[in-house]
N, C-alpha and C positions, 0 to 999 in steps of 0.2 A: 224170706228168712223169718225164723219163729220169733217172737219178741217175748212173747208171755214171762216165759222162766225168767229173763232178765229183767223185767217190771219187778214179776214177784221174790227175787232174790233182792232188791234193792229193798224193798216192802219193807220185805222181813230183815234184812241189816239194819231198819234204824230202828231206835228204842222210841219208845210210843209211852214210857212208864215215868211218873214223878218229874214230868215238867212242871217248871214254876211258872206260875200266876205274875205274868208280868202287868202291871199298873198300866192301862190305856188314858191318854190324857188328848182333849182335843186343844186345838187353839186357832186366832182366826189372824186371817190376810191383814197385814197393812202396811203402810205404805213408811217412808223415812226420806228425811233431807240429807242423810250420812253419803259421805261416799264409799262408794262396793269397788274394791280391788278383787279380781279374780284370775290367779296364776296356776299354771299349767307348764306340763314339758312333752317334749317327743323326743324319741332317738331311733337310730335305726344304721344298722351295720353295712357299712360301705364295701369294704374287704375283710373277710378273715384267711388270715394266713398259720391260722393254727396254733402258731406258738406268739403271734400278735393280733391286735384287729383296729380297724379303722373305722370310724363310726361319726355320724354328725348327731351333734344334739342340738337342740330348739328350743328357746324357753320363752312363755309370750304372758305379757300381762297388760290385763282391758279395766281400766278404768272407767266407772261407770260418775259422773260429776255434774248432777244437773240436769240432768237432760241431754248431757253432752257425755260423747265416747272417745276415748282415746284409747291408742292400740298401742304397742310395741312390743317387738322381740329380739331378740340375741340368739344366733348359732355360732356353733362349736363342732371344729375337726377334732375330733378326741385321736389318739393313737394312745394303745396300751398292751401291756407284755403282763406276763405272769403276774408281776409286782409293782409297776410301773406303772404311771399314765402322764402325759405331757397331753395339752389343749393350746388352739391358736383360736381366736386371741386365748394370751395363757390366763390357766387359772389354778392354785394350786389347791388342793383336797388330800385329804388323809386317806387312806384304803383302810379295811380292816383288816385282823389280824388272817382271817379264814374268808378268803371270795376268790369263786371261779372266775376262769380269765373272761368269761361269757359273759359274766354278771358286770364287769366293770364297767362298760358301758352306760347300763341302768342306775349302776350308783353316782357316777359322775351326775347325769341326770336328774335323778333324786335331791342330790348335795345341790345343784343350783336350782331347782324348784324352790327348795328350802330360802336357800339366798336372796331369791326374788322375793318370798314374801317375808322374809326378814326387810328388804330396801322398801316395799310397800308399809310397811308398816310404820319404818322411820318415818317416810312423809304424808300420812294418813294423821289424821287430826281424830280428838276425844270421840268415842261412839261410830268412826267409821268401821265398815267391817273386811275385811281380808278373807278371799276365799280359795281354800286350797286345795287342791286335786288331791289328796293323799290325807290319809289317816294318821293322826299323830300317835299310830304304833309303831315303833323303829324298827326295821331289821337287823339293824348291829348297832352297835355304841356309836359309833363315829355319826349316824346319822342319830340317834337318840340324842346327843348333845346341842346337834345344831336345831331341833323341834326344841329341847328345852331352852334356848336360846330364844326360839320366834317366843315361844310363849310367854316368857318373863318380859322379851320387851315391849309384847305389845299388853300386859298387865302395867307396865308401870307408866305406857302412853293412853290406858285406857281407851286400848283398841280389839274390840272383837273380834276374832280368828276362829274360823271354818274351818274344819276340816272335813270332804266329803270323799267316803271308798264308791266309788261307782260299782265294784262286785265285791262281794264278798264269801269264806267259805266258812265265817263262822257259825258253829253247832248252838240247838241246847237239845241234850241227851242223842244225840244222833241226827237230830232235825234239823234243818236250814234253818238260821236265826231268821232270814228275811223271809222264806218261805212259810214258816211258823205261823210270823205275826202276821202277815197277810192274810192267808187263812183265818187269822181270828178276826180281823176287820176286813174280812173282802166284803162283806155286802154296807161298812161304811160310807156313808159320801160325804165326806165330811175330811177336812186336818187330822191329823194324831202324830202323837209322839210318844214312844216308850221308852225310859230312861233305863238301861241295862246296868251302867256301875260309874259313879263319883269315880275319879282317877284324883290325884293330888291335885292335880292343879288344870284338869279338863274336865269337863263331864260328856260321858260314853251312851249314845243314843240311836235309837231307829226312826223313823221319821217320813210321814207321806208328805209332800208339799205342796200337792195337786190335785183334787177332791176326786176328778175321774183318772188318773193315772194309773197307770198298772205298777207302778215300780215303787217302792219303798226304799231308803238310804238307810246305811251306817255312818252317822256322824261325829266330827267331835267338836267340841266347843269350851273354851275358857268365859263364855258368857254368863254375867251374874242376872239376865232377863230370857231365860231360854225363850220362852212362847212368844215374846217381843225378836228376839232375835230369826226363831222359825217363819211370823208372822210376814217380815222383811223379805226372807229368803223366797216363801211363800209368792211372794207380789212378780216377784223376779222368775218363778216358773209355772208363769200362765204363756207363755208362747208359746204357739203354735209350732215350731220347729221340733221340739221334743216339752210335751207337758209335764210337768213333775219334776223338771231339772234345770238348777238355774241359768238360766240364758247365757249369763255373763261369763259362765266357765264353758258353756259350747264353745262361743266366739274364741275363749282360749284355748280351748282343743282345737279348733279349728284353723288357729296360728301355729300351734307347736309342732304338729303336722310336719313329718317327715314324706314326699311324696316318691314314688318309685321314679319318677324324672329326673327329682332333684337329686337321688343316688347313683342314677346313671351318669347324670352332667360331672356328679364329683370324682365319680372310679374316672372316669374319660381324662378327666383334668388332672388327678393322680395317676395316671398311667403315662401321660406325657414327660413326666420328671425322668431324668435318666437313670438318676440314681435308684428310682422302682424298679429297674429292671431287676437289679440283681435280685428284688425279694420277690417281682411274681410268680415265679415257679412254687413258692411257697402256699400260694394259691389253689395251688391244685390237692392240696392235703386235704381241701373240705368241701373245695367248689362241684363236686361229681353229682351232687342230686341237683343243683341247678341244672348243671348239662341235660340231667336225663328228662326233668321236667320240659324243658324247650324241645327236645324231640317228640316227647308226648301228647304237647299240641301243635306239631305240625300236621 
């Protein structure tokens, strides 16, 4: 297959003209007696029946205190319709006004990440820091309420709150923001941080935390000491598992972790109930590219 045209077509789609001069700042490693909260979520769709779907979610938070680690996590049977969602254990949330039935899943998810590090935060003490899988941009109000919620409480506990986008697809003039700034310090070896825009009450930033890393973040932070703050984060992503990215949020992806097992054990356990019978025929409204995929590696 030819590739050229499609390199050079993408070339030529981005604009290359009147990018801004963003401010490179370095800063250096150190270390903190604070405790680092780092919460995470997974989910992942058990049944869909079309006009419902069945889904587990997963929320895990790693306590890093001392020298000393502690784990925990909480899952969740979501069941949800058009407008609907009931969870065991229950929990209740708001939908928005405008969400496909697809997305509810993800939102429920979302809404208790949030949750988690709102509970982290209550019992986190002055200068510990809270770290959170997800950017404090909302997709809808109902989750823009609950971020401005973490953020006010942990401003008035004088608690540091993270936020880090593991991908991102934002631009400047047509260009990869992270692709961009890479490019400007790839031959770097050193920390940096580029501050992109003050938000009211975060500040909005890109950020390497690992001097050889290939990967650069979009972060956010209500922190009044960013390069003390980065400095922390910094200390936290020199392991060797993945460098550049803080350990303590691995360990939490690595709890929140929906696994293809764990979806099988559950459809099997919800297929036992009698009363499924009558909806699995529903089943077959979307389950057809499964089928075809299991014929296709036999």
């Amino acid at each position: 297959m030819e590739y050229n045209s499609l390199i050079e077509f993408i070339s030529k789609n981005k604009e290359h003209k009147d990018i801004p001069c963003l401010e490179i700042k370095e800063f250096l490693q150190n270390t903190s007696k604070s405790n680092i909260y780092a919460v995470d979520g997974g989910n992942a769709v058990i049944i869909d029946g079309g006009t419902w779907i069945i889904s587990k979610v997963r929320t895990a938070v790693v306590l890093y205190n001392k020298n000393r680690v502690n784990e925990s996590h909480t899952s969740y049977i979501v069941a949800n319709t058009e407008n609907a969602v009931k969870s065991e254990p229950e929990e209740e949330i708001a939908l928005p006004k405008k969400i496909e039935i697809s997305e509810i899943p993800n939102h429920f998810r979302k809404i208790m990440e949030v949750e988690e590090c709102i509970k982290s935060v209550e019992k986190a003490e002055k200068d510990d820091i809270v770290l959170c899988d997800f950017l404090f941009i909302p997709d809808n109000v109902v989750i823009a309420l609950k971020i401005n919620e973490l953020i006010k409480k942990a401003e008035k506990k004088g608690v540091v709150v993270v936020g880090i986008g593991k991908t991102s697809r934002a631009n400047i003039k047509g260009n990869s923001l992270i692709g961009f700034l890479n490019s400007m310090n790839q031959n770097k070896k050193s920390l940096w941080y580029s501050i992109l825009e003050p938000a009211s009450n975060y500040t909005d930033l890109v950020a390497k935390l690992y001097p050889l890393s290939k990967y650069t973040y979009r972060i956010n932070t209500n922190s009044k000491d960013i390069e003390n703050t980065l400095g922390i984060l910094s200390y936290y992503s020199s392991d060797t598992a993945i460098p550049g990215y803080p350990y303590p949020l691995i360990r939490a992806d690595w709890l929140a972790r929906i696994t293809d097992n764990e979806k099988h054990l559950e459809k099997t356990e919800i297929g036992k109930n009698k009363d499924y019978r009558k909806l699995s025929m529903d089943e077959r409204s979307m389950d057809f590219h499964e089928r075809l995929d299991e014929h296709a590696h036999k």
